[in-house]
C-alpha positions in Angstrom: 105.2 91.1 124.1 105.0 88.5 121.4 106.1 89.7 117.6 105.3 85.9 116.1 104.5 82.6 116.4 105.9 80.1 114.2 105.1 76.5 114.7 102.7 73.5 113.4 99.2 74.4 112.2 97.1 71.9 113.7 93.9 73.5 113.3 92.4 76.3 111.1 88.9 77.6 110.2 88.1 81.0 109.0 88.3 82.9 112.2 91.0 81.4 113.8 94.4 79.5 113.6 95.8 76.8 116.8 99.6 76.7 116.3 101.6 74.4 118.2 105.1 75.5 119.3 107.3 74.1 121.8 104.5 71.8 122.7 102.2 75.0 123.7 99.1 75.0 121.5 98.2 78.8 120.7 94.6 80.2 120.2 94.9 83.0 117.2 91.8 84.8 116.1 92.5 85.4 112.4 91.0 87.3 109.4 89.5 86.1 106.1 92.8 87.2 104.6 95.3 85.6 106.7 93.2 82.5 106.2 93.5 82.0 102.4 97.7 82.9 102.8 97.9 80.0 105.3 95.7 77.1 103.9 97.0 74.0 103.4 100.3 74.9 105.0 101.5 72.5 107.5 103.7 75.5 109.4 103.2 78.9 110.0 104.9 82.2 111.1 101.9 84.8 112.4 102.8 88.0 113.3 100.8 88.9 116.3 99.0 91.0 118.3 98.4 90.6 122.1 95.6 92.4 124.1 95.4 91.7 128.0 91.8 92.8 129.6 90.7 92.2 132.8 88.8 88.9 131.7 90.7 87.6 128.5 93.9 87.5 126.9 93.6 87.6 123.4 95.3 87.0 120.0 95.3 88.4 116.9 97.5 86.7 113.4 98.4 88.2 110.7 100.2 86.3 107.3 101.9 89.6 107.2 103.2 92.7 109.5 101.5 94.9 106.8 98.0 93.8 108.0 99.3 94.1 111.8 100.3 97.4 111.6 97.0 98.4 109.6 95.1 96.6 112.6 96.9 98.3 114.7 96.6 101.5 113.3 92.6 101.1 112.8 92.1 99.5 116.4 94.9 99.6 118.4 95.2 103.7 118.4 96.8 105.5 120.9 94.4 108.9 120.0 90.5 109.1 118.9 90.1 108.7 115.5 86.5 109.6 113.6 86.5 108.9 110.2 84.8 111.1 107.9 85.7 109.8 104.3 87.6 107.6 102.5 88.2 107.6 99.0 90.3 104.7 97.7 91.4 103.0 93.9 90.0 104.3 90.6 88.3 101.3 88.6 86.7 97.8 89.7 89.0 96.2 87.1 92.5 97.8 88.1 94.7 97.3 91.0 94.9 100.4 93.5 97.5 102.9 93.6 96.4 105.3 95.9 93.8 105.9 98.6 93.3 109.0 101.0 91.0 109.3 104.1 89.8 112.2 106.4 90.0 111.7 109.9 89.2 114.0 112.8 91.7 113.8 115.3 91.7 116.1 118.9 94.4 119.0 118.8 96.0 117.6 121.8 96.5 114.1 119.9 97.9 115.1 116.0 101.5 114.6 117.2 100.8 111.4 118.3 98.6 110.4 115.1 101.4 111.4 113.1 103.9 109.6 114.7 101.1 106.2 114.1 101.5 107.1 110.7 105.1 107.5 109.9 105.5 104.4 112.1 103.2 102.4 109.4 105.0 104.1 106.7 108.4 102.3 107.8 106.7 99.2 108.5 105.3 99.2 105.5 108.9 100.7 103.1 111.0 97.6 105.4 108.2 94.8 104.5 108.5 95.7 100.6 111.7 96.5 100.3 113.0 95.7 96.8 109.3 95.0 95.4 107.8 98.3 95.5 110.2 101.2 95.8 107.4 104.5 95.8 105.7 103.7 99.1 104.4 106.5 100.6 101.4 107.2 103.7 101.5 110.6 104.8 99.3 112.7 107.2 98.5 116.3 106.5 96.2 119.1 108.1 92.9 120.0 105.7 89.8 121.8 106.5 87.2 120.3 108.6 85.1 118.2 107.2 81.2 119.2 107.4 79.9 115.9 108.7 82.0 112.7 109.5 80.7 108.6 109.2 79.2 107.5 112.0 81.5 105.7 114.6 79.9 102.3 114.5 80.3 102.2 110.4 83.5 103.1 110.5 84.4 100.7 113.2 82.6 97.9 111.3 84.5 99.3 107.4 87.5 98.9 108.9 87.1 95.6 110.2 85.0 94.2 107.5 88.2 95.5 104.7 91.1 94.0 106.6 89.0 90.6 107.2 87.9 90.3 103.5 90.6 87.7 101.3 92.7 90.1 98.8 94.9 89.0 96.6 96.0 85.0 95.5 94.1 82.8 96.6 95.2 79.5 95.4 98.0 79.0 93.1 97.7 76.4 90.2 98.5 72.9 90.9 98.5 71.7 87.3 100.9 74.7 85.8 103.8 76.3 88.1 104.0 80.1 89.1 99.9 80.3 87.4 97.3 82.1 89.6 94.3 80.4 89.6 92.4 82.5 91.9 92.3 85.9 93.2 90.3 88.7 94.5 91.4 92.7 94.0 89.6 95.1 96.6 89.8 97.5 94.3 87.6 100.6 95.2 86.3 101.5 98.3 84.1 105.7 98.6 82.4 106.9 100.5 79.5 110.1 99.1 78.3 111.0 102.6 75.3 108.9 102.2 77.0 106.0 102.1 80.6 103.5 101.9 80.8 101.7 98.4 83.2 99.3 98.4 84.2 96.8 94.7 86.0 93.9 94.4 86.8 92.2 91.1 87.0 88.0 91.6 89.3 86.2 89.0 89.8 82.7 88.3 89.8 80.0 86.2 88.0 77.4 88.1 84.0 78.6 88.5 83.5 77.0 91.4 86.6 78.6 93.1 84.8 81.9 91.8 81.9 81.5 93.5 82.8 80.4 96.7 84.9 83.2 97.0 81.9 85.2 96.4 80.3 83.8 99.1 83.2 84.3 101.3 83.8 88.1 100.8 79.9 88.5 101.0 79.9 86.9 104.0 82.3 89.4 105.5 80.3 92.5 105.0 77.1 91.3 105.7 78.2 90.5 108.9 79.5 94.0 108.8 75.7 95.2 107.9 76.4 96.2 104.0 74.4 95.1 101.3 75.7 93.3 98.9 75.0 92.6 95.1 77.7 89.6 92.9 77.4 91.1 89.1 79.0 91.3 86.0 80.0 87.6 86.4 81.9 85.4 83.7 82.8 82.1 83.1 86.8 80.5 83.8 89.0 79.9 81.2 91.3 77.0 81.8 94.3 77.0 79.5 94.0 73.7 77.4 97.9 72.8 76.5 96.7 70.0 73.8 95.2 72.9 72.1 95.2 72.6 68.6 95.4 76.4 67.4 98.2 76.3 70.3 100.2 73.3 68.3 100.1 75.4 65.0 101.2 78.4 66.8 104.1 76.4 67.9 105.0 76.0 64.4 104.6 79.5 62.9 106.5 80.7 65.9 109.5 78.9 65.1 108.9 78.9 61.1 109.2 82.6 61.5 111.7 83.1 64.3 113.8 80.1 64.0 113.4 78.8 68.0 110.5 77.5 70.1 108.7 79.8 71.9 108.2 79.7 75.6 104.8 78.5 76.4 103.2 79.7 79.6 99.9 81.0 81.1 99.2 84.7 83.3 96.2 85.3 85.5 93.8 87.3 83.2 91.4 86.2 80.2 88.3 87.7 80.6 87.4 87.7 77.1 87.8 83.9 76.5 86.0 83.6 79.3 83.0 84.9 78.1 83.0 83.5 74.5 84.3 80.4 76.3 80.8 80.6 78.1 78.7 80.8 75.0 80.5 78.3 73.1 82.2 75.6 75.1 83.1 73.8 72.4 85.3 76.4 70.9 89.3 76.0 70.6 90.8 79.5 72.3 94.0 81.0 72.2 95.0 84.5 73.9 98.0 86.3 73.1 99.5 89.7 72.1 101.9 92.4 72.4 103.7 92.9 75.5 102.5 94.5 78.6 103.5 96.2 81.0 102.1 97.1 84.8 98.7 95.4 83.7 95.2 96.2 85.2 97.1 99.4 86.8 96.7 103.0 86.5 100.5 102.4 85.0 99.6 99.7 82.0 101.3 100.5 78.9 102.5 98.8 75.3 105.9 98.1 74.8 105.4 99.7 70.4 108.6 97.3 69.3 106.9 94.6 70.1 103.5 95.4 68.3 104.8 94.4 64.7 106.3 91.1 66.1 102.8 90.3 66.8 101.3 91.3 63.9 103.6 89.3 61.9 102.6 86.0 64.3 99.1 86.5 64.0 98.5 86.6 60.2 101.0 83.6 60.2 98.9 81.7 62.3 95.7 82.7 60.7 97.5 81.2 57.1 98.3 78.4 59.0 95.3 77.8 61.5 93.6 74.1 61.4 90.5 73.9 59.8 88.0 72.7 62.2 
């Protein structure tokens, strides 16, 4: 019935949006997800989804069709699904590629599963067309599985997953086009025994960090996991009066003969931690270039390995004595 509603966002929490349009205020249950794409905007566009039962009419929102259609597809079925393993993402530190999951479907009701999922497969190629050009989700017949995960679980997985924030977060206010915070659901397998799920949390505000935490742990305990924060570090904040960043400045164009462009990305672990021990301590990160970082795609462009080189042990000649 309804494919959006666009309007004024007068009111937001975590679980749900009100946006006014044409002077109709509209009640949207929202996830986790949808909630850190919309804050702070003062107007919307929410794709929705619409259920009528015989004592409610309710509302989903989504930021994007892409987590409609997976709602859809998870809850909205129009065959029984059982679940009876999942196996998505490689490592805690790299963005996902690929997933697979094993579902038992009646024999009556494959046609129409597969149908479900080509129809997510073409939502999903239109929404990112011209940004990722290999999408594929593809259903397939394989041997029965010996045991499956028990409906409840599943039902609570799925929820918990498309609720939890993924992705930005907040952008930098102080540096244009600069992540400051994020969150990569990057692994979620199940053993038989049990689902693991990981996510890696990136920023360069602490505090941002661990409120996130808090948020995303939030989400699955409600969903009845357990849940353990490790392997924490501190944010790394680039400092642009830096002085090892002003003498770079200079052997950059001593040895190339132009001034470099000066910019941040999203990553720094490593100053992070050092950054941790010793506060006090003037940090710089750079190297060669990369390409398709924290992917199972990452690779060195060789060329510019040397140019690099060349930088560094300039810089180290010409680094300020502290």
């Amino acid at each position: 019935m309804y494919e959006y509603i666009s309007g004024s966002l007068t009111e937001l929490s975590p679980t749900y949006a009100v946006v006014e349009a044409a002077g109709v205020g509209y009640y949207i249950n929202i996830s986790l997800q949808t909630f850190s794409a919309i804050e702070g905007a003062e107007s919307v566009r929410l794709y929705v989804h619409f259920i009528v039962r015989e004592d409610a009419q309710i509302l989903y929102g989504f930021a994007t069709r892409q987590e409609r259609e997976l709602f859809r597809l998870l809850n909205a079925s129009a065959c029984d699904l059982r679940l009876a393993s999942v196996d998505g993402g490689g490592l805690r530190n790299a963005i996902p590629r690929e997933a697979t999951a094993v579902v038992l479907v009646a024999n009556g009701d494959v046609a129409a599963f597969e149908a479900e999922v080509a129809a997510f497969e073409k939502t999903l190629i239109a929404e990112f067309a011209n940004i990722e050009d290999s999408i594929s989700v593809k259903a397939a017949v394989v041997a029965t599985p010996a045991e499956v995960i028990p409906a409840e679980v599943a039902t609570k997985l799925a929820k918990a997953v498309i609720g939890a924030p993924n992705g930005v977060v907040k952008m930098s206010v102080e540096m244009e086009g600069l992540v400051q915070t994020s969150t990569n659901l990057a692994r979620v397998v199940s053993n038989g025994e049990c689902v693991k799920i990981q996510c890696l949390l990136r920023s360069s505000v602490s505090s941002e960090k661990v409120a996130l935490a808090e948020a995303i742990k939030g989400v699955f305990e409600m969903a009845g996991a357990e849940v353990e924060l490790s392997g924490s570090y501190d944010g790394w904040k680039p400092n642009m009066e830096s002085p090892i960043l002003k003498a770079m400045l200079a052997s950059y164009e001593a040895l190339y003969g132009k001034k470099p462009a000066v910019t941040a990305i999203h990553a720094g672990l490593e100053c992070g931690i050092i950054g941790g021990v010793y506060p006090n301590l003037d940090m710089i990160s750079f190297g060669p270039t990369i390409c398709y970082p924290h992917s199972p795609d990452e690779k060195v462009e060789i060329a510019s390995v040397e140019k690099f080189y060349d930088f560094l042990l300039h810089t180290l000649k010409n680094a300020p004595v502290k």
